[in-house]
Backbone bond lengths (Angstrom), bond angles and torsions (degrees), N, CA, C in turn:
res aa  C-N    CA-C-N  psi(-1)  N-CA   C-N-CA  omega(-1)  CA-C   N-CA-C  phi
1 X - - - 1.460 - - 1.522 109.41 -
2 X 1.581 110.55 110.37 1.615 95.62 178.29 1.240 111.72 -80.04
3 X 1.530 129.98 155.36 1.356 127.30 -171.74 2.159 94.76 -134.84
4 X 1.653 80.68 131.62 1.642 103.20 177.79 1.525 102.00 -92.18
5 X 1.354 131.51 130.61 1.043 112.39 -160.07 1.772 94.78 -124.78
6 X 1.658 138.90 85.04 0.905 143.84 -171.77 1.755 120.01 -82.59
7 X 1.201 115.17 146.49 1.467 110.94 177.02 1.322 97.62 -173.29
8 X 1.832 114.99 149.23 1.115 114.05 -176.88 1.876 124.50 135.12
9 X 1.537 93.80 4.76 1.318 99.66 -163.71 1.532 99.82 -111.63
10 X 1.107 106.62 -179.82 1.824 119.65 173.66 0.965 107.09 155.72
11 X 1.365 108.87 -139.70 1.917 127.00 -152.38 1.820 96.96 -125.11
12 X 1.202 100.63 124.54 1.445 132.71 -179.14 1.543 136.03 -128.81
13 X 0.901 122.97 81.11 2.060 119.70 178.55 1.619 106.41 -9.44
14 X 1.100 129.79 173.18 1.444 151.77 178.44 2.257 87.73 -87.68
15 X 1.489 94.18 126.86 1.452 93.97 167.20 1.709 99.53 87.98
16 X 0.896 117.01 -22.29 1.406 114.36 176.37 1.966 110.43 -81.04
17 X 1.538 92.76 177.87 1.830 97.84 -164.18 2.019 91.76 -128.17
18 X 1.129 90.52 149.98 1.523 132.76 -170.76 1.384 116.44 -128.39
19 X 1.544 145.90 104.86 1.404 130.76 126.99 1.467 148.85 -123.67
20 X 1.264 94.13 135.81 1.713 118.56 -175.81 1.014 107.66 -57.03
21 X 1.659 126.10 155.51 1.109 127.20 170.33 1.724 97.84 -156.50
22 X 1.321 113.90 156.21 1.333 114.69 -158.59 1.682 98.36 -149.25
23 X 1.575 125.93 111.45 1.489 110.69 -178.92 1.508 91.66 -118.26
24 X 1.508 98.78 144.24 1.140 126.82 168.40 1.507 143.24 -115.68
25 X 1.107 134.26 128.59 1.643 128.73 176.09 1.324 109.78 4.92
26 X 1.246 150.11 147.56 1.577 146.15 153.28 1.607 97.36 -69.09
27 X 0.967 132.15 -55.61 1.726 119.76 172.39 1.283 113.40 -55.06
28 X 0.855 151.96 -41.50 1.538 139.13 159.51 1.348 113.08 -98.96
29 X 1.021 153.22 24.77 2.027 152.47 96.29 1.569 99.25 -21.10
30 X 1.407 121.09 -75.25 1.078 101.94 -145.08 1.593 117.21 -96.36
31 X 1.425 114.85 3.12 1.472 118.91 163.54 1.347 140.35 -108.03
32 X 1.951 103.34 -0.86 1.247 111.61 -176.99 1.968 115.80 -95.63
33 X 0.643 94.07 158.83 1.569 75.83 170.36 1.583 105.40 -106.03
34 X 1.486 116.38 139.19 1.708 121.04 -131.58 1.903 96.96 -108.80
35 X 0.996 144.32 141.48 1.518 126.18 177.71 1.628 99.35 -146.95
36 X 1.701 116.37 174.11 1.171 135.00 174.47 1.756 107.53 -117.07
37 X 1.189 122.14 131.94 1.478 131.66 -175.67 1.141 79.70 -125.90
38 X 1.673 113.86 156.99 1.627 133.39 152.00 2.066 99.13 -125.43
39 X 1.170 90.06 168.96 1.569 102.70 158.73 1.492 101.86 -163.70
40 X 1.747 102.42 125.70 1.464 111.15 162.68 1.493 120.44 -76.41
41 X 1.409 135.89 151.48 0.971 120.00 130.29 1.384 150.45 42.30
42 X 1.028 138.31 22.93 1.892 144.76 -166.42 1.646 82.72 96.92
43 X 1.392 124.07 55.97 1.744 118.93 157.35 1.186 108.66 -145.18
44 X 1.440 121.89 153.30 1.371 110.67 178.56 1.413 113.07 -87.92
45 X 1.256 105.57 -171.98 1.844 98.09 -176.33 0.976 100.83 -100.52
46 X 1.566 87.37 154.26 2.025 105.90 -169.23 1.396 86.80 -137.51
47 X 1.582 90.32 144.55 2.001 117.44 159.39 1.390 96.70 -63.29
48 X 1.599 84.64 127.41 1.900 89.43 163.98 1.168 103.64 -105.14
49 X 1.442 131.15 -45.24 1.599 136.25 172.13 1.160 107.79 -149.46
50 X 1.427 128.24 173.07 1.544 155.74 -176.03 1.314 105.56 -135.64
51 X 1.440 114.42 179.80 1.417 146.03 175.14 1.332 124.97 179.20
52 X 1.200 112.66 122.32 1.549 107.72 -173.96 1.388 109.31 -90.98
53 X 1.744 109.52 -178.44 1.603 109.28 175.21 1.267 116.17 -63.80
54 X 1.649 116.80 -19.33 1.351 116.54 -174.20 1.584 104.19 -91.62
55 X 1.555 134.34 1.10 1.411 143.13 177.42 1.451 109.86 87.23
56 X 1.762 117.47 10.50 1.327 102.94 -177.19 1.531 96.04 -69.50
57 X 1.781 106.85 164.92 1.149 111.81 167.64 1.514 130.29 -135.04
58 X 0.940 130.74 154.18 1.307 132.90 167.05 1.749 125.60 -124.24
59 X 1.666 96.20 152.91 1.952 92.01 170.87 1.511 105.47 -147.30
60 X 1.417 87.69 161.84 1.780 91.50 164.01 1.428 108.98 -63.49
61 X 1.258 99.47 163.42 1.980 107.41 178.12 1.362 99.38 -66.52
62 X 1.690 115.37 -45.14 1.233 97.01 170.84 1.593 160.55 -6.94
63 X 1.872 89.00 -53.81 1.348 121.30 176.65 0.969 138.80 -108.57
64 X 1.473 124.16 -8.36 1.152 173.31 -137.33 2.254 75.35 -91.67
65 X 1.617 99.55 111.76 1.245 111.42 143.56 1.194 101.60 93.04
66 X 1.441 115.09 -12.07 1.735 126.19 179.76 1.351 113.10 -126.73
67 X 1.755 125.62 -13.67 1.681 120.31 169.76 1.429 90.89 -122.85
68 X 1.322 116.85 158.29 1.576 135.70 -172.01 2.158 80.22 -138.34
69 X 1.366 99.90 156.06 1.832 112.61 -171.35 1.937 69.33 -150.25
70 X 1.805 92.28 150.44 1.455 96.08 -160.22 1.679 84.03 -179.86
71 X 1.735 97.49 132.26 1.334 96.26 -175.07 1.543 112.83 -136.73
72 X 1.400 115.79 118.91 1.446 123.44 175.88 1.384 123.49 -65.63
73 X 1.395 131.96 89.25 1.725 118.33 -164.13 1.245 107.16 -86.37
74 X 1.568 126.61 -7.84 1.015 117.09 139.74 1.811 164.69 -70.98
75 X 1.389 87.68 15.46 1.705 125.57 173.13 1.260 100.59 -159.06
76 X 1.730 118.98 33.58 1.933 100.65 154.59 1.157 109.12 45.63
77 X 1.450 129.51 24.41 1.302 124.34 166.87 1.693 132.10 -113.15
78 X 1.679 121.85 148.12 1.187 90.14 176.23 1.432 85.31 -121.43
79 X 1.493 96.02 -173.57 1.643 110.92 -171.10 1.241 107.30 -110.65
80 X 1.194 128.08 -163.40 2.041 137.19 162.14 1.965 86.86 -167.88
81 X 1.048 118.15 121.56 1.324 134.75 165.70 1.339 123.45 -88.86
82 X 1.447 130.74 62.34 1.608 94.47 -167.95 1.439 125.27 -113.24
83 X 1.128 126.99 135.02 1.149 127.87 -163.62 1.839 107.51 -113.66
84 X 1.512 107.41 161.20 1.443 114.61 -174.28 1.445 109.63 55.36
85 X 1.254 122.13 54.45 1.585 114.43 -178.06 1.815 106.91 -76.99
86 X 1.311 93.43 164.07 1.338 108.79 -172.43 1.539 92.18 -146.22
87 X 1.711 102.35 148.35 1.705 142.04 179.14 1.949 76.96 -31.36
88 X 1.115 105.77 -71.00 1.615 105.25 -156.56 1.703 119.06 -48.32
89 X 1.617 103.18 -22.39 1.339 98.76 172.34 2.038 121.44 -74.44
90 X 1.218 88.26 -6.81 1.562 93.30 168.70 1.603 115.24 -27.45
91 X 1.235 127.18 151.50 1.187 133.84 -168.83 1.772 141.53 140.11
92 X 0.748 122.89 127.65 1.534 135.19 161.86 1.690 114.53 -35.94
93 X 1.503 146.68 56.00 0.972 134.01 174.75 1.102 144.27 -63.90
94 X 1.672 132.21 142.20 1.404 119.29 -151.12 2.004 97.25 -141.92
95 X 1.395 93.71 131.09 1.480 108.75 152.31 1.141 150.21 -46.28
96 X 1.239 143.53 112.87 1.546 118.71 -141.57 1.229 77.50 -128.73
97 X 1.470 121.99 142.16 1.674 116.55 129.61 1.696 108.95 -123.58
98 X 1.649 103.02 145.65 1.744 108.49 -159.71 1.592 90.38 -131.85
99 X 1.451 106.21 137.11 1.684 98.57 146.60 2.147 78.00 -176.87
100 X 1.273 68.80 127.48 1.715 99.42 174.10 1.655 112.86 58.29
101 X 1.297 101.71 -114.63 1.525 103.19 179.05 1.702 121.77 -81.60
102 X 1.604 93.33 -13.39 1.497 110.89 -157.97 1.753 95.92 -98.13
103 X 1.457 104.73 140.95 1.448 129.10 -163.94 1.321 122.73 -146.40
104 X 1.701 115.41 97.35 1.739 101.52 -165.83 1.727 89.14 -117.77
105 X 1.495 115.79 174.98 1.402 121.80 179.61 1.590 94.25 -146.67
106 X 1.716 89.97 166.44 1.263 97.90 164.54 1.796 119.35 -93.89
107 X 1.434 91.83 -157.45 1.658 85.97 175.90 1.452 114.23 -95.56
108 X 1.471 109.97 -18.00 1.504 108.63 -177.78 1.312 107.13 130.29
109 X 1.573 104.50 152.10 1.563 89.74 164.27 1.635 84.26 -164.40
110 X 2.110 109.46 137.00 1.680 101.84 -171.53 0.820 84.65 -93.50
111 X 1.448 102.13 161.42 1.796 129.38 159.72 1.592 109.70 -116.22
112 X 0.998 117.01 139.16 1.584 117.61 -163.36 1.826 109.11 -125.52
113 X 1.108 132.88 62.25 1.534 131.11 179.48 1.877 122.66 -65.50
114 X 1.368 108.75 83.34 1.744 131.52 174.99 0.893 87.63 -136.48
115 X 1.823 79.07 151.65 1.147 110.75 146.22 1.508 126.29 -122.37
């Protein structure tokens, strides 16, 4: 059973900063390409960002300019940066690791943006 091991979330004002961090196996760190999913509430889950083994990256428009995803291969870890949060980033966030058919998650971790 691979295990994503996430921590890092909670309760934050609107405009305030949050980061996730997610460590993983060194055998699957360094061959999967590593990502952050959320799901709100009555929503399905959405990619918020990726990162591959080579550090390319991607995000939703969503996030685009306010979360940075960033990965330490020297602690099998990746990051989620997010800054300027807003009510809408509310959510249940999840760990991804991807490569081909194979698909592991974490357990979650909420993030809560009120004030």
């Amino acid at each position: 059973q691979v295990q994503l091991v996430e921590s890092g979330g909670g309760l934050v004002q609107p405009g305030g900063s949050l980061r996730l961090s997610c460590a993983a196996p060194r055998t699957i760190f360094s061959r999967y390409t590593m990502g952050w999913y959320r799901q709100a509430p009555g929503k399905q889950r959405e990619l918020v960002a990726s990162i591959t083994t080579s550090s390319s990256t991607n995000y939703a428009d969503s996030v685009k300019d306010r979360f940075t995803i960033s990965r330490d291969n020297a602690r099998n870890t990746v990051y989620l940066q997010m800054n300027s949060l807003k009510p809408e980033d509310t959510a249940v966030y999840y760990c991804n690791a991807r490569m081909l058919a194979f698909n592991y998650w974490g357990q979650g971790t909420q993030v809560t943006v009120s004030s």
